[in-house]
N, C-alpha and C positions, 0 to 999 in steps of 0.2 A: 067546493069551498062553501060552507053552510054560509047565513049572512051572521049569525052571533058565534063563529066562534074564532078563536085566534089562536096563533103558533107561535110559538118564542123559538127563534131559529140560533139555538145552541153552536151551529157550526157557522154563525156568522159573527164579526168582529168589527171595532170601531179603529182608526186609525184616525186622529184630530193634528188637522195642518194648518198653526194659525202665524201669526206674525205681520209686520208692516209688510213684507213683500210675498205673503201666503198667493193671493190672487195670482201676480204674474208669476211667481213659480209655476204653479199647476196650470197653467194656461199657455206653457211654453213645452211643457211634457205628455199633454193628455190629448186625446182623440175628440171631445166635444168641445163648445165656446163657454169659459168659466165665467164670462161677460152674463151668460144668461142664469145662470144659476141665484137666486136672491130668498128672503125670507116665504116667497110664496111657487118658488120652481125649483125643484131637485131636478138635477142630469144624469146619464149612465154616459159612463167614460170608459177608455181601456190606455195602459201604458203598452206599447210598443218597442220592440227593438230597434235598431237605425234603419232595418233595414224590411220594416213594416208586420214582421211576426208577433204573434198576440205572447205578452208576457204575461198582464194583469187587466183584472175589470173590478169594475167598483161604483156603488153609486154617489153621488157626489151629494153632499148635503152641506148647505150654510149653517151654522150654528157659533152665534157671537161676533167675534172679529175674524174667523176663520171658518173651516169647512172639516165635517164629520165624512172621510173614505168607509163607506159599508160595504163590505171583501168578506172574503175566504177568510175562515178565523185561523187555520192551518198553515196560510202562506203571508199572515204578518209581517212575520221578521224580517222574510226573503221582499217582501214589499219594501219594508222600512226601509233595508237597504240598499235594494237600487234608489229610493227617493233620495239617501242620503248621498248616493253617486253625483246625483245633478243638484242638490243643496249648493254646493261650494260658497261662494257668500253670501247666497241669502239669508235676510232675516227672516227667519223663521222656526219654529217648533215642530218636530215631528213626535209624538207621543201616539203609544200604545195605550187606549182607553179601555179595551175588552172588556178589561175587570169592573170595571164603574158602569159601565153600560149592558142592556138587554136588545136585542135589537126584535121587533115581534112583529108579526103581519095579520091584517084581519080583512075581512073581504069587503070585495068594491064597492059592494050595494050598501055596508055598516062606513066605511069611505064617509059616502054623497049623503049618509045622514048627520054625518058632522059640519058644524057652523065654517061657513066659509067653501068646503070644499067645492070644486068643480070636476067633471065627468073629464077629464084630461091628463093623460100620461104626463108626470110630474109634477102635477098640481102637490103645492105643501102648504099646511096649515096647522096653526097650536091648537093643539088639547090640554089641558091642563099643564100646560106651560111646555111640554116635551112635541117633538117634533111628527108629523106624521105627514107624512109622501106617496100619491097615488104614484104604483111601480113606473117611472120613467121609460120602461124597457115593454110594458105592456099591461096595461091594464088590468086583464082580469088575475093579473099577480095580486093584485088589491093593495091596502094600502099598509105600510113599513111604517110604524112608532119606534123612537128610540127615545131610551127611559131607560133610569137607575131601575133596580127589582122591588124594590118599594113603593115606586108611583107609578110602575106598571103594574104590579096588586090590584093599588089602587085603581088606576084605570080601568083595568079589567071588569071588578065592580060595579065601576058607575058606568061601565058601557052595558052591562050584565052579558060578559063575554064568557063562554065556555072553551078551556084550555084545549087543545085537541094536538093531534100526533102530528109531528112537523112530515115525516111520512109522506103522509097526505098534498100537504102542500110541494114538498119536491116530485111526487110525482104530475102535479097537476104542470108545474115548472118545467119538466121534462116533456111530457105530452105538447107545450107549447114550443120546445126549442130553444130551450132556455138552460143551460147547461149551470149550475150551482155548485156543484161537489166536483171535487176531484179535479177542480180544472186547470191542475199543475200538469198531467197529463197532455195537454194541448202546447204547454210551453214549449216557443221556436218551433212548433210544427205544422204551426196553421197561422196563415196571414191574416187580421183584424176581419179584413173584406170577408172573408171568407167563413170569420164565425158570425157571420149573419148580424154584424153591428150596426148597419143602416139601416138595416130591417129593424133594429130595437132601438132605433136611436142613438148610438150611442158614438158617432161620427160627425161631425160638421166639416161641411165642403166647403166655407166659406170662410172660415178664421185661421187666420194665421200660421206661420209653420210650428209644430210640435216635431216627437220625436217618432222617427217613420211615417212620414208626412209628404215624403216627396215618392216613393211609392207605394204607399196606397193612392194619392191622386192620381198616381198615371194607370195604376189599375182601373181605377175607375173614368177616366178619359180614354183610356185607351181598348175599354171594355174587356180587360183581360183576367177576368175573376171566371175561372175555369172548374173552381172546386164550390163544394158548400159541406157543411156540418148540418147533419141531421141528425134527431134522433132515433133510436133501432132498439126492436126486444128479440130477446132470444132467449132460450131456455140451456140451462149448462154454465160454461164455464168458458171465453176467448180469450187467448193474452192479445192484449193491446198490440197496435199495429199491424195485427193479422188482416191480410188481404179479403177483400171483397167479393166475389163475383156472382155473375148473372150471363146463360147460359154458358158457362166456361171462360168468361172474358171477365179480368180483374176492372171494376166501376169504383173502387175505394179502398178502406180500410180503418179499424176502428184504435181510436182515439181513445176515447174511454169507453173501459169493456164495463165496469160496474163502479156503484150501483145502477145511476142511470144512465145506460150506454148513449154514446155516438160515435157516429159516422163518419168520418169526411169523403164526401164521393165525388165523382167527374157530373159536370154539370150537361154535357152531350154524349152524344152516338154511345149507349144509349141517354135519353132526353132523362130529368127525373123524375119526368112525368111519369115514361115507360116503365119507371123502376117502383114506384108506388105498388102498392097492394101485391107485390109480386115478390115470389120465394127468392131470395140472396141465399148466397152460401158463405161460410169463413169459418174453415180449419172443418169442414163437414158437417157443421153446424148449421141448419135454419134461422135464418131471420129476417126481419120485416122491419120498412123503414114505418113508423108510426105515426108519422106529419110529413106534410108537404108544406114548408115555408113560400111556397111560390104563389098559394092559393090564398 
């Protein structure tokens, strides 16, 4: 990621959840502490099933009396309504903002030259009145402006930013383990633990029960996160869920075959270590795990 230029992420979308009882709504459903989230810290969150499977991720943004959900533009709806499952009387508003909003990202290093920012996953700060948030989930994501198309023009401009291929940027998003597209594919098949959400922040072990809350904490007390999500390149063509292996022994199976594949593999015998840089097979296909989140 060059340091002037920026990506408007077309496949991203705005969900705005505001009302007197916004806060403890989202802070009785989601995977981080909405305690900490304020005009100067964005969170990464995920919604869970009861029974701790990853449904949804999202990055959590303040914006007014309420909070801007930055998601999959593709799994809205399907958002909207599970949130309106667990609604029942709260006050509050669920609105699809998509259309009114741009959601665009620009790099770390153009970040830390704007007023106020700091070098810290989550750090948020105003630009010309619109929001912009160092990636909560990892840093050299760089940092997420959300802005109408007119005043991110503008911003563009006055930052003298050059538009470049969002491409670019989910690959670089992919390479870190950081899964963006497609990640309806993962839904009910992979436990939060497991999509490597402490690794990116996007768990708190300390607040309060949400939904899938009582295990994932026993996974994690009881040390039983056996799987992990990586990401894998291959050349061709996998259907999803095709087996893994490594000399003749099934090690996982892939999750999302394309555009940017992942994995879910066995985290021992063999280690993932063992498994790095080293030829996998699935459906006679080659492939290669292309990070090691352990490192």
């Amino acid at each position: 990621m060059e340091k002037d230029q920026i990506f408007i992420l077309k496949d991203r979308g705005i969900i705005y959840i505001n009302g007197e009882d916004a806060k403890d709504f989202l802070q009785n459903i989601v995977t981080n502490d909405i305690n900490k989230v304020s005009d100067t810290f964005s969170c990464f969150a995920s919604l869970l099933t009861p029974q701790g499977k990853y449904l949804f991720d999202f990055i959590i943004i303040k914006h007014k009396q309420g909070y801007f959900l930055d998601c999959e533009k593709n799994q809205i709806n399907q958002l909207i309504e599970r949130l309106n499952v667990y609604k029942l009387n709260s006050k509050i508003e669920i609105l699809n903002l998509s259309n009114e909003f741009e959601i665009a990202v620009i790099s770390k290093e153009k970040f830390l030259t704007l007023k106020n920012s700091k070098d810290v996953e989550g750090n948020t700060i105003k630009y010309n009145d619109d929001t912009v948030a160092l990636d909560p989930r990892e840093k050299k994501l760089g940092g997420r402006l959300i802005a109408n198309l007119e005043k991110l023009n503008l911003s563009l401009k006055k930052l003298g930013l050059i538009s470049g291929d969002s491409k670019e940027y989910y690959e670089l998003s992919h390479k870190l383990g950081v899964p963006q597209i497609n990640t309806n594919k993962l839904q009910d098949k992979i436990f939060g633990l497991e999509c490597n959400f402490e690794k990116l922040n996007g768990i708190d072990f300390k607040k309060g029960c949400y939904v899938g809350q009582e295990n994932t904490a026993r996974m994690k007390l009881k040390d039983k996160m056996r799987k992990t999500l990586l990401p894998i390149s291959f050349q061709g063509n996998i259907p999803a869920l095709s087996e893994i292996t490594f000399k003749e022994k099934v090690v996982g199976k892939i999750l999302i075959p394309e555009p940017y594949p992942f994995g879910l593999f066995k985290t021992s015998d063999p280690s993932i270590k063992e498994l790095i840089d080293s030829d996998l097979l699935s459906n006679k296909t080659k492939l290669k795990i292309i990070n090691d989140l352990y490192t």
